[in-house]
N, C-alpha and C positions, 0 to 999 in steps of 0.2 A: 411053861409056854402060855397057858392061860393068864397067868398074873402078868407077863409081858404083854400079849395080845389084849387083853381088858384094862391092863392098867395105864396103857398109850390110849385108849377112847376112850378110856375116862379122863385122860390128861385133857385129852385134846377139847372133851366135851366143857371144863372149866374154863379153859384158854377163853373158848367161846363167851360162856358168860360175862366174862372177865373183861374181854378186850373194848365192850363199851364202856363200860364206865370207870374204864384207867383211862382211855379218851379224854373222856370228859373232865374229871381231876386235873388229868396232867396239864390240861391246855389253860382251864379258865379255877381251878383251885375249885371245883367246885364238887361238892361229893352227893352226887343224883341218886338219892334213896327211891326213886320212884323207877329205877333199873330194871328189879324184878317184875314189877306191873305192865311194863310196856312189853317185855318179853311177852308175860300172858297175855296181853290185849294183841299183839300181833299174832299170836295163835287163834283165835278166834276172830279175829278180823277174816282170815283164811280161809277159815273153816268158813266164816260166813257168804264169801267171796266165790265160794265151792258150792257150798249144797245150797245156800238162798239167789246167788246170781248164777249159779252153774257155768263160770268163768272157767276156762282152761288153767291146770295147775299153777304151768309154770307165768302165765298172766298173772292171778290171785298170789304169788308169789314178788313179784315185781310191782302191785300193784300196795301189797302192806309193808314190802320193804319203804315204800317213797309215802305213805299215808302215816308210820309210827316215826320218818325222821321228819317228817311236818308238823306231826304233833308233840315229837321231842322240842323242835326248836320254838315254837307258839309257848309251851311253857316256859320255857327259859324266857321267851320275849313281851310275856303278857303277865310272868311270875316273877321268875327268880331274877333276873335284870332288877326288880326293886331292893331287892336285899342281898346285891349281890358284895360280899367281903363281911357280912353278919355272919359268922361263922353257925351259929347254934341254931337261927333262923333259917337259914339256907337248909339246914338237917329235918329240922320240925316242915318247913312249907314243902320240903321234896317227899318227906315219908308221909305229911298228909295228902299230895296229891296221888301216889301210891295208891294209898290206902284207900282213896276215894275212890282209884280206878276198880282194883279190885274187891272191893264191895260193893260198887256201883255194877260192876259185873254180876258178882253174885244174886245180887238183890232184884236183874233182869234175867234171872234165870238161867245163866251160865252156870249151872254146876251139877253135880253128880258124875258119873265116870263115861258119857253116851259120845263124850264129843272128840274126835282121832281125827287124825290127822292122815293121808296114806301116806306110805314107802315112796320113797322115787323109784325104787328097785326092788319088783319084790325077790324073795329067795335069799339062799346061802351059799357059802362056798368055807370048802374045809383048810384049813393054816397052820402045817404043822401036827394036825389031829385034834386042831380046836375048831368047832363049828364057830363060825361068824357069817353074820346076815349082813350084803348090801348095804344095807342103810347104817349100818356102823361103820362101817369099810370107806363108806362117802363123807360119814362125821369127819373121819382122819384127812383123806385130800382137801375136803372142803375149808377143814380146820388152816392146813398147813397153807394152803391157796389162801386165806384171808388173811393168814401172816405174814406173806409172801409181800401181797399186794397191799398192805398195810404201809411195809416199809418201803416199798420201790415208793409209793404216795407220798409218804412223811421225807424222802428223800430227794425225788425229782420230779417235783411239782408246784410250782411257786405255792398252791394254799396249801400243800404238805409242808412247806419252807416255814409257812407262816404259823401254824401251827407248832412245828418247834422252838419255831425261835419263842413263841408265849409259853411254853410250855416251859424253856430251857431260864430264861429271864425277862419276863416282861415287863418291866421298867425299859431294856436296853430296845425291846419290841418295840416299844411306843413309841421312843426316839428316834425309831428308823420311820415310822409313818404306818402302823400297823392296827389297825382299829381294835382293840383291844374286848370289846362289847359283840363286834361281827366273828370276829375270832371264836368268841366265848357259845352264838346262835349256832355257826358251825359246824365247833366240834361236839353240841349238846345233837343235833340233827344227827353228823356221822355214829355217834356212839349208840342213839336209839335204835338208828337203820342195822347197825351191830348186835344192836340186844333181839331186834325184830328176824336178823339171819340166823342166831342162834336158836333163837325157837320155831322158825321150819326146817329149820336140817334137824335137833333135836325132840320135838315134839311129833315127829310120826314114830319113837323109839315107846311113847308111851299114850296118856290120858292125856287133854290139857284141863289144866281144872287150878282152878283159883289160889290154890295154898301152894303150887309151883312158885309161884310170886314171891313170898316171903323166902321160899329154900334159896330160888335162886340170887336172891339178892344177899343173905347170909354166905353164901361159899362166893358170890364175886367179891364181896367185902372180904373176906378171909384170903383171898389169892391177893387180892390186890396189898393188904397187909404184911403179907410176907413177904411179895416181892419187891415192896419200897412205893407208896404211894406216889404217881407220878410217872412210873415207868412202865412205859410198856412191853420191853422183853424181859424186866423182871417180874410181870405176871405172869406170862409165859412161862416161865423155869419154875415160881412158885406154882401153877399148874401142875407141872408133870411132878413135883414135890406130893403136895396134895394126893394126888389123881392117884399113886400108885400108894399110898398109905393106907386112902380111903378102899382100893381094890386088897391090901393086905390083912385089914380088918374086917371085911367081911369073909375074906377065908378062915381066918382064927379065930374071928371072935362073934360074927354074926351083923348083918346090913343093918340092923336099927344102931350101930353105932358109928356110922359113916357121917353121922351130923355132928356125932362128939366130935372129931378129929380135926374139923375142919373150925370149932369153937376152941378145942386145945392149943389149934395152932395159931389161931391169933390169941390167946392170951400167953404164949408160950413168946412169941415174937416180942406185943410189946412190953416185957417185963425185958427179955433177954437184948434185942434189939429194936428201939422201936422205928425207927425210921425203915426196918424191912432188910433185904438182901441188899436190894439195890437204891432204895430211898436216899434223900439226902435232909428234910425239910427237920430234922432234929441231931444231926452229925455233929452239930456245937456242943450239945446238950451232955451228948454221949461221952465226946472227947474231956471233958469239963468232967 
């Protein structure tokens, strides 16, 4: 039951990571290395939001969800818009603004282990005869709620409409009248606001501290790998793939190798399939 119980919030915990920057891919092609940074920067925006303005949580919470998708989309519109279909550029200016956040962080003094985040709930409650704390219990709803509302969006909402349809073929977008650029501000905005909701539901489970940045953007690369670049309920599925391997190797084999699994599985993908579970962007290749 523990491996059940832990291995769904650790599913659901990658889902998280993950579902901003399959967003972003999926809509405008464009693969946002700077994912993991914005997650950290939206954890200490928070904190700072908390103890420097002494803001009410759930304010400071509403307040860096809408401040990390304005600074998602300003980079896309003051960046990546110049280099936008440079494949290799696109990789290098998104991992050096990354890199610039979180050393820019660092180098102000964001770091050692002082800086949490609190519980929305504190306490626990027993499952089976497995202790589980509130704020894991909330990872799961909150998880499953941003899925939820994910798809109702992507489905019955003209710029959820719009959004697929660039996502699905954007050649056939354009022709319908679909700004293909505003499109791209968008979904870089919605996906940051996603990476910024992942780390206040996740980031009171731990520290927040700078080298979060790099993990977390190594395991959304790896979900989104498996489940077919581009799609976003095959991240979701490559999640709970993931999520429950990485909870079965730290029973057998010990936690420092939860980061191996998540590198075996993207090299393990694209040797075997690389376009992912549910990808399509090399299906000619394969077939061939």
């Amino acid at each position: 039951m523990d491996i059940l119980i832990y291995g769904t919030i650790n599913s659901v915990a990658l889902a998280l990571y993950a579902l901003g920057f399959a967003m972003v891919y999926g809509v405008s092609r464009l693969p946002n290395f700077a994912h993991g940074a914005l997650y950290v920067l939206s954890g200490f925006i928070t904190w700072s939001l908390l103890n420097s303005l002494g803001l009410p949580y759930a304010v400071a919470i509403v307040l860096t969800l809408l401040l990390t998708g304005i600074i998602g989309a300003l980079i896309y519109q003051l960046i990546l818009i110049r280099i936008r279909g440079m494949e290799i550029s696109e990789i290098m200016a998104s991992y050096a603004i990354g890199l610039a956040i979180l050393e820019g962080l660092r180098w102000g003094g964001f770091k050692g282990m002082t800086y949490t985040l609190p519980s929305f709930i504190e306490g626990s409650t027993t499952i089976a005869g497995i202790v589980v704390d509130y704020q894991r219990l909330l990872v799961v709803v909150i998880g499953a709620a941003v899925v939820g509302l994910l798809w109702l969006f992507t489905h019955y909402t003209r710029t959820g409409l719009a959004l697929r349809g660039m996502a699905q073929d954007e050649r056939a977008a354009l022709m319908l009248g679909i700004d293909s650029d505003l499109m791209a501000v968008v979904a870089m905005g919605f996906g940051s606001m996603l990476a910024a909701l992942a780390a206040v539901v996740l980031l009171p489970l731990g520290n927040i501290v700078v080298e979060a940045g790099y993990n977390v953007l190594i395991l959304a690369i790896a979900v989104c790998i498996i489940g077919g670049l581009g799609s976003w309920m095959g991240s979701v599925i490559a999640a709970f793939l993931i999520g429950f391997a990485q909870i079965l190797t730290v029973v057998y084999l010990g936690a420092h190798y939860q980061m191996v699994v998540a590198l075996l599985a993207i090299i393990m993908t694209l040797i075997l399939k690389p376009s992912g579970l549910f990808g399509r962007q090399k299906e000619l290749e394969e077939r061939v």
